[in-house]
KEKE-3310 file (N, C-alpha, C; in steps of 0.2 Angstrom, whole numbers, plus 5000, padded with zeros to 4 digits):
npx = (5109:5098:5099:5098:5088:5072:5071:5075:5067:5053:5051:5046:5035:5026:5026:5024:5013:4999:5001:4998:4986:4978:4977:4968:4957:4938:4927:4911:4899:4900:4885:4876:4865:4862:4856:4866:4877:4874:4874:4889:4894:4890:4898:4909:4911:4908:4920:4930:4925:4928:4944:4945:4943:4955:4963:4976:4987:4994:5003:5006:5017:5018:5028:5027:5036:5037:5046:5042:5051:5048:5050:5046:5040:5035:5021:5018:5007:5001:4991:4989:4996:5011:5020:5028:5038:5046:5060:5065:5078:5089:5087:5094:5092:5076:5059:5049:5041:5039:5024:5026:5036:5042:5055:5068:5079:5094:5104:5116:5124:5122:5112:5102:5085:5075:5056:5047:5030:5020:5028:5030:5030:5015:5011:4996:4990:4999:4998:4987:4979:4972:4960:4950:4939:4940:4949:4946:4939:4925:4931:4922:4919:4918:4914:4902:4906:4918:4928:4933:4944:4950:4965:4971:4977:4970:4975:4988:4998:5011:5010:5006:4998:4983:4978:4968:4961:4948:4940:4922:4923:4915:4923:4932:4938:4923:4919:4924:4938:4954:4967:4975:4986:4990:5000:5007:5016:5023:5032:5028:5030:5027:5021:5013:5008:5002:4992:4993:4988:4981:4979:4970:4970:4979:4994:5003:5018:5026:5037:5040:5043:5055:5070:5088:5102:5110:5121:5128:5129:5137:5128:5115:5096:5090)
npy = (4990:5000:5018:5036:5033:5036:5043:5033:5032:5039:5030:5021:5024:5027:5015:5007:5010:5011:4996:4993:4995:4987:4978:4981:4984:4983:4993:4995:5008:5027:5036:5045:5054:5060:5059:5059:5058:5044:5037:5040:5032:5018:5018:5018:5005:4996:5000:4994:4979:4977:4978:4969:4956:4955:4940:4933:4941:4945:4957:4967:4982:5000:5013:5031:5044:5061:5071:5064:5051:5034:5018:5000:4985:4969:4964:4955:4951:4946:4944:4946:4960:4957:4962:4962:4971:4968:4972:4966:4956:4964:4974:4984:4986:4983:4982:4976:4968:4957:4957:4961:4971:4985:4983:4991:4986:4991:4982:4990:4997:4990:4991:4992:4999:4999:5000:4999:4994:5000:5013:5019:5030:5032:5027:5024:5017:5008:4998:4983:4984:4997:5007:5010:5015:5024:5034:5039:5045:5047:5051:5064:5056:5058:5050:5036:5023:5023:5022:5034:5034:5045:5044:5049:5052:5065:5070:5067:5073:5070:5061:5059:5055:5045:5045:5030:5020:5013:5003:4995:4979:4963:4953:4954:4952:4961:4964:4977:4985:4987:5000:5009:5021:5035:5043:5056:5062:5070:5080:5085:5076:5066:5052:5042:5026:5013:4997:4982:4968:4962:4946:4934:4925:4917:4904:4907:4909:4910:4913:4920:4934:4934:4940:4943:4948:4961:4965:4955:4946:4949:4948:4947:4944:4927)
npz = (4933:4940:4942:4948:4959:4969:4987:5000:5011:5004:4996:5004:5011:5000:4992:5003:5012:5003:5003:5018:5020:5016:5026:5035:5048:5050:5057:5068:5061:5061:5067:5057:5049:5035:5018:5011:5018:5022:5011:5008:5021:5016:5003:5010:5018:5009:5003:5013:5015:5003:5004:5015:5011:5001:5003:4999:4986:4968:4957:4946:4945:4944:4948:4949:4955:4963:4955:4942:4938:4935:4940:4940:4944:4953:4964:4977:4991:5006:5018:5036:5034:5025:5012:4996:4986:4971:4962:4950:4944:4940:4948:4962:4974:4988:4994:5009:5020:5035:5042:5054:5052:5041:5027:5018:5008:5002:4991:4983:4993:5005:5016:5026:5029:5045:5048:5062:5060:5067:5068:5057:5041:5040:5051:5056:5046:5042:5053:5056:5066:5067:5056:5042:5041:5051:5050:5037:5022:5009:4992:4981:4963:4947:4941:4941:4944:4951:4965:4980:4990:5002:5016:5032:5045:5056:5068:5067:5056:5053:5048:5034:5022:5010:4995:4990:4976:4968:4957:4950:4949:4947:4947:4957:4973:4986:4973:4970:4963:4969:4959:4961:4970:4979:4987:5000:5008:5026:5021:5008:4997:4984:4978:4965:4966:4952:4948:4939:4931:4941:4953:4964:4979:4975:4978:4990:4998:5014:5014:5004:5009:5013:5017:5011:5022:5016:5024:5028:5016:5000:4991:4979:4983:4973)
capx = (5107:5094:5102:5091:5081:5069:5076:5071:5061:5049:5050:5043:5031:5023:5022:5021:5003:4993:5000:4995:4979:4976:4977:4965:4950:4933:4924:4905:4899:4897:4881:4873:4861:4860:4857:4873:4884:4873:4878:4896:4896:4890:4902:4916:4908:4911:4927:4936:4924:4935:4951:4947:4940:4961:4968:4984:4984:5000:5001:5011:5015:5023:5027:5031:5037:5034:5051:5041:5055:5045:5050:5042:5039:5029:5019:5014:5004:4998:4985:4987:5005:5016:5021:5033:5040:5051:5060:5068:5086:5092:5088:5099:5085:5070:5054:5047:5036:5035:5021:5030:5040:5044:5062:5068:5082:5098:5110:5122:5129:5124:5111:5095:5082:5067:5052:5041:5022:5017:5030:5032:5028:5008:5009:4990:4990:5002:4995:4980:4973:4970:4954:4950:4934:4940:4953:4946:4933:4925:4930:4917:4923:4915:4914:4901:4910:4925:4927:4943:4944:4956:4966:4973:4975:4969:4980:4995:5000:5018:5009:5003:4990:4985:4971:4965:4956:4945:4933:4920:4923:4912:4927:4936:4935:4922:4914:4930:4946:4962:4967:4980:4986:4994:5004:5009:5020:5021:5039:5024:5033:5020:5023:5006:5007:4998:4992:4989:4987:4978:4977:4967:4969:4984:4995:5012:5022:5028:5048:5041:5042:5059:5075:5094:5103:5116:5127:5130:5133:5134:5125:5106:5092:5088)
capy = (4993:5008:5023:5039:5031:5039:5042:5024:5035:5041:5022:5016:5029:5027:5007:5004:5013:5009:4989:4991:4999:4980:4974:4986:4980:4986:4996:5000:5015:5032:5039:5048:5057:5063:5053:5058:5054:5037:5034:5039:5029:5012:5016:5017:4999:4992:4998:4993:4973:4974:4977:4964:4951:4951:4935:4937:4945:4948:4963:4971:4990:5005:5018:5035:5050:5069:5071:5058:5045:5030:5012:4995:4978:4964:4967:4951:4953:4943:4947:4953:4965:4953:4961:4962:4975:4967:4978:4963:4954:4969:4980:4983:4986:4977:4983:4968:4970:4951:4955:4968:4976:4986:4984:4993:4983:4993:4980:4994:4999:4985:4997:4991:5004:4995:5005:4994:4995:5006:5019:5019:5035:5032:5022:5024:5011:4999:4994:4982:4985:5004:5008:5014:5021:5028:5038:5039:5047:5046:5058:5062:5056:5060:5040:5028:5016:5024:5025:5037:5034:5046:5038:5050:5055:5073:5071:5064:5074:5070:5053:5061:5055:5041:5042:5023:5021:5007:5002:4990:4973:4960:4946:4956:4955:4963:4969:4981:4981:4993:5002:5013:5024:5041:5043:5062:5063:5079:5082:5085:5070:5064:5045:5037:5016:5010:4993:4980:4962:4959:4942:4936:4919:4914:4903:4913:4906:4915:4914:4927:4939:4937:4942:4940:4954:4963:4967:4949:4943:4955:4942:4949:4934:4926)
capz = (4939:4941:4945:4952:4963:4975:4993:5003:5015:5001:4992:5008:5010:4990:4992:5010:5013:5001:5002:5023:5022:5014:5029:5041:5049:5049:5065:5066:5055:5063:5065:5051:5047:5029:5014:5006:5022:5022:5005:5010:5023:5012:5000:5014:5020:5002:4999:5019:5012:4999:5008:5019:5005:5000:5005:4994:4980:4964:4952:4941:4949:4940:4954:4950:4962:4963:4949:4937:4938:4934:4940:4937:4945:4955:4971:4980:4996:5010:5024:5038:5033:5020:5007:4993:4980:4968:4953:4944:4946:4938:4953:4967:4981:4988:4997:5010:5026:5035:5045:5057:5051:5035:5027:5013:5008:4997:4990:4982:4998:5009:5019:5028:5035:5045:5051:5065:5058:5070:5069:5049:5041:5040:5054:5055:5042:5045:5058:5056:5072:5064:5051:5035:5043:5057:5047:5028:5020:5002:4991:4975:4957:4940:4937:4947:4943:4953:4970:4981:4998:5007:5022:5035:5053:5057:5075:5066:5050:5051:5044:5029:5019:5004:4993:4987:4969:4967:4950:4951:4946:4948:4948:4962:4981:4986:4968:4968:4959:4970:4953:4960:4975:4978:4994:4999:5016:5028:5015:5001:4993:4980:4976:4964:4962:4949:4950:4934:4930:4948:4953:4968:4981:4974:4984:4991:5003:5020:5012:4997:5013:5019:5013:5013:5023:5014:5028:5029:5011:4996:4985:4980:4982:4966)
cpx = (5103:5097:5096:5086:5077:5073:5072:5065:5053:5046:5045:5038:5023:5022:5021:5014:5000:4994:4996:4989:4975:4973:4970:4958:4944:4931:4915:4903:4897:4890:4880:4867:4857:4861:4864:4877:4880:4877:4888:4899:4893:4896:4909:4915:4911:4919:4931:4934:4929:4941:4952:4943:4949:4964:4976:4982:4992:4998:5006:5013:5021:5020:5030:5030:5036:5039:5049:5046:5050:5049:5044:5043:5034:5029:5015:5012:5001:4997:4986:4996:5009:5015:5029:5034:5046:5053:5062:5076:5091:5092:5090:5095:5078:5067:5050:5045:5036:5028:5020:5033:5041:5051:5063:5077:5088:5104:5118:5124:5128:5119:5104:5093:5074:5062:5047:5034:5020:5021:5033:5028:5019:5007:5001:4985:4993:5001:4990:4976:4969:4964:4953:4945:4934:4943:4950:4939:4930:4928:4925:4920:4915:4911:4909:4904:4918:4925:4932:4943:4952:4956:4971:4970:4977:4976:4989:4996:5005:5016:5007:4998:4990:4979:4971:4959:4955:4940:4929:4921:4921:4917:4932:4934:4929:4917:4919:4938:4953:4965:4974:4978:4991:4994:5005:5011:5022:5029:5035:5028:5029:5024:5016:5012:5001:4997:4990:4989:4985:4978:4976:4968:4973:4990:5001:5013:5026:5036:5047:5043:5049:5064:5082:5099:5110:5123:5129:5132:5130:5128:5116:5102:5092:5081)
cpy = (4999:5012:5026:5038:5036:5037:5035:5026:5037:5034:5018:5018:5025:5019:5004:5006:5012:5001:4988:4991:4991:4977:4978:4981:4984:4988:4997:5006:5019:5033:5045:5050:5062:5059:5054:5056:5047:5034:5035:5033:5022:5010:5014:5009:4995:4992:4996:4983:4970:4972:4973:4956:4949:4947:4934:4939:4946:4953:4965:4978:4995:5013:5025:5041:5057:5070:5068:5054:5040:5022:5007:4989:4972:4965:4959:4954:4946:4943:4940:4956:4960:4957:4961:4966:4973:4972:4973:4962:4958:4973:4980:4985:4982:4981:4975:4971:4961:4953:4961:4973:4978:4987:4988:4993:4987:4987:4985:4996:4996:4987:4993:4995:4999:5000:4997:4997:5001:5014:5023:5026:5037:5026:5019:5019:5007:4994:4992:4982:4992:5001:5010:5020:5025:5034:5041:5041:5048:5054:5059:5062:5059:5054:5037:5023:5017:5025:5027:5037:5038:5045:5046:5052:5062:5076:5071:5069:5072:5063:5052:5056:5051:5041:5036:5025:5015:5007:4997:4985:4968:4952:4948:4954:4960:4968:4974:4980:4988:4993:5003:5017:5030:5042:5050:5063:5070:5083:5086:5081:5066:5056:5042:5030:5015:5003:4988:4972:4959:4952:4939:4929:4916:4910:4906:4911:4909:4918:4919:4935:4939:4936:4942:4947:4952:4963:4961:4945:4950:4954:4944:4943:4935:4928)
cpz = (4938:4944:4946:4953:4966:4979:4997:5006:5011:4996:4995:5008:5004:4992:4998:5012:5011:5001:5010:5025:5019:5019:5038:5041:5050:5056:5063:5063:5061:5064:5062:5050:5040:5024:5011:5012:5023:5016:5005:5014:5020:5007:5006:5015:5015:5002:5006:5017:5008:5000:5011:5015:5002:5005:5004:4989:4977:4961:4951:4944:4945:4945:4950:4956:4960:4957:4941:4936:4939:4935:4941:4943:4949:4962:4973:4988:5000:5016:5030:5036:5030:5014:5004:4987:4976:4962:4950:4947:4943:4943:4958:4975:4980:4993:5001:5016:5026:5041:5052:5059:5043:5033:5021:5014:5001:4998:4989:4987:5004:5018:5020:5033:5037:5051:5054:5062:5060:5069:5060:5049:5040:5044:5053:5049:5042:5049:5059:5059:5071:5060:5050:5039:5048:5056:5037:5031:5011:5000:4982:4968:4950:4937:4942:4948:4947:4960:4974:4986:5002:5015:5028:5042:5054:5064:5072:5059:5048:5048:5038:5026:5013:5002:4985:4982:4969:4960:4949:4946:4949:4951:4955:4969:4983:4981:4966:4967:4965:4964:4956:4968:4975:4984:4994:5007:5017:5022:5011:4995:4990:4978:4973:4961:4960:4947:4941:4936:4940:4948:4961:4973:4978:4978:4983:4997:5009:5018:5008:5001:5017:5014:5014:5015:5020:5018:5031:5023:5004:4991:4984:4979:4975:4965)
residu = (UNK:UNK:UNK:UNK:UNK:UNK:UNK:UNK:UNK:UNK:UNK:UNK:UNK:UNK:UNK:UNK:UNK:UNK:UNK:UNK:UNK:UNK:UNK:UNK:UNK:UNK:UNK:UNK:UNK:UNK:UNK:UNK:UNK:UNK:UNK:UNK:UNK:UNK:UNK:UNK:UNK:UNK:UNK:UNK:UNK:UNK:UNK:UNK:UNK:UNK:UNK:UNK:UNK:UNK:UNK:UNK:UNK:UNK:UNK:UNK:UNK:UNK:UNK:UNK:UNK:UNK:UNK:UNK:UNK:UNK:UNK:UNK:UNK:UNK:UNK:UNK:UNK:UNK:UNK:UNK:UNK:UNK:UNK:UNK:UNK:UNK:UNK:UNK:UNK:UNK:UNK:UNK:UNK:UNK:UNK:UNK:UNK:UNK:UNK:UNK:UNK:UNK:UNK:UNK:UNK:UNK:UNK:UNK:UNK:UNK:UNK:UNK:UNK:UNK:UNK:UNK:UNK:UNK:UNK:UNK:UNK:UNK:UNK:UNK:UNK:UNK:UNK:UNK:UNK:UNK:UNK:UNK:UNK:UNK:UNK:UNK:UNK:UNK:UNK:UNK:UNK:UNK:UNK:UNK:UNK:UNK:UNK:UNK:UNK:UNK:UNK:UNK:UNK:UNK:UNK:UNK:UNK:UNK:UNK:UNK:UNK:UNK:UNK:UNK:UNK:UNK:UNK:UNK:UNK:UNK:UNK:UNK:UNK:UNK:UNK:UNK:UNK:UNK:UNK:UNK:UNK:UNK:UNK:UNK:UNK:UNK:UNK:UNK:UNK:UNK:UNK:UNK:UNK:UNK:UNK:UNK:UNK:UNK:UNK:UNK:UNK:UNK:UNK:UNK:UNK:UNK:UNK:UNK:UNK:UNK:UNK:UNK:UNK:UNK:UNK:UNK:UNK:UNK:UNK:UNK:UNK:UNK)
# end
């Protein structure tokens, strides 16, 4: 059993936004006028392509929080809003969105919190009908080969903010690989997930997204 955990609100936070920003749809570019907001706004083009170039996607994910506490496990995904955060039939909680809602499922005491998409703590991501470019902006790296797109709403702060890291690769969606993400809620609750063994078009079945409520059996799914 994992003992101190992060609090569920900050679990959901840290793996709920960077998995829904997966699922946002593209809008027309602003108008621009300087080569570098040109080139800003190309790169934003690219990396929202990318995001919407996942069909499912699996990966390995090691989350840690603002204390460094470090857990481990498998992030399956599927578009638009499905995902999944397993820790292993060791851990006594489960992270899972079917589509409309996000759950954050604790066996140890039998305890399920669900935030609707919309009203989750960046909602402005949860919800597909949002956009990366309406809310996001490039930020500039060291690396070309990097690319960091911060995601928030200026109106909403209580929705805090996540900046997405991309690296090109040419087998990825898109040309670009999502590396990793850093979530930070109005708390200043820091939560980075770092993403590995990507794999892309996989098939995943609508059942990897639904889960068996505690408060009905104590029994954790297999």
């Amino acid at each position: 059993m994992i003992k101190n955990l992060p609090s569920l609100r900050t679990l959901a936070l840290g793996l709920g936004a960077g998995a829904f920003a997966l699922g946002l749809a593209p809008a027309g570019p602003a108008p621009l006028t300087t080569p570098a907001a040109a080139q800003s706004a190309s790169d934003l083009d690219k990396v929202v392509g990318a995001l919407r170039g996942i069909s499912t996607m699996t990966a390995d994910f090691t989350q840690t929080d603002r204390a460094g506490s470090t857990l481990r496990g498998k992030m399956t995904l599927k578009r638009p809003g499905k995902i999944r955060f397993d820790y292993g039939k060791d851990a006594d909680f489960l992270v899972v969105s079917n589509g409309k809602s996000l759950y954050v499922i604790d066996y140890e005491v039998a305890q399920v919190e669900r935030w609707p998409i919309g009203n989750s703590p960046l909602g402005a991501l949860f919800d597909p009908g949002k956009d990366v470019k309406r809310y996001g902006k490039m930020l500039p790296t060291a690396n070309p080969n990097v690319l960091s797109v911060e995601v928030r709403d200026p109106k909403k702060p209580e929705f805090g903010m996540i900046t997405l890291i991309f690296v090109k690769n040419a087998s990825a969606p898109g040309g670009l690989q999502l590396t990793h993400w850093v979530a930070l809620d109005a708390q200043n609750n820091r939560t980075k997930v770092v993403l590995s063994n990507q794999r892309y078009g996989v098939s995943v079945a609508d059942s990897a997204f639904s889960f068996k409520d505690p408060r009905r059996t104590a029994r954790r799914p297999g």
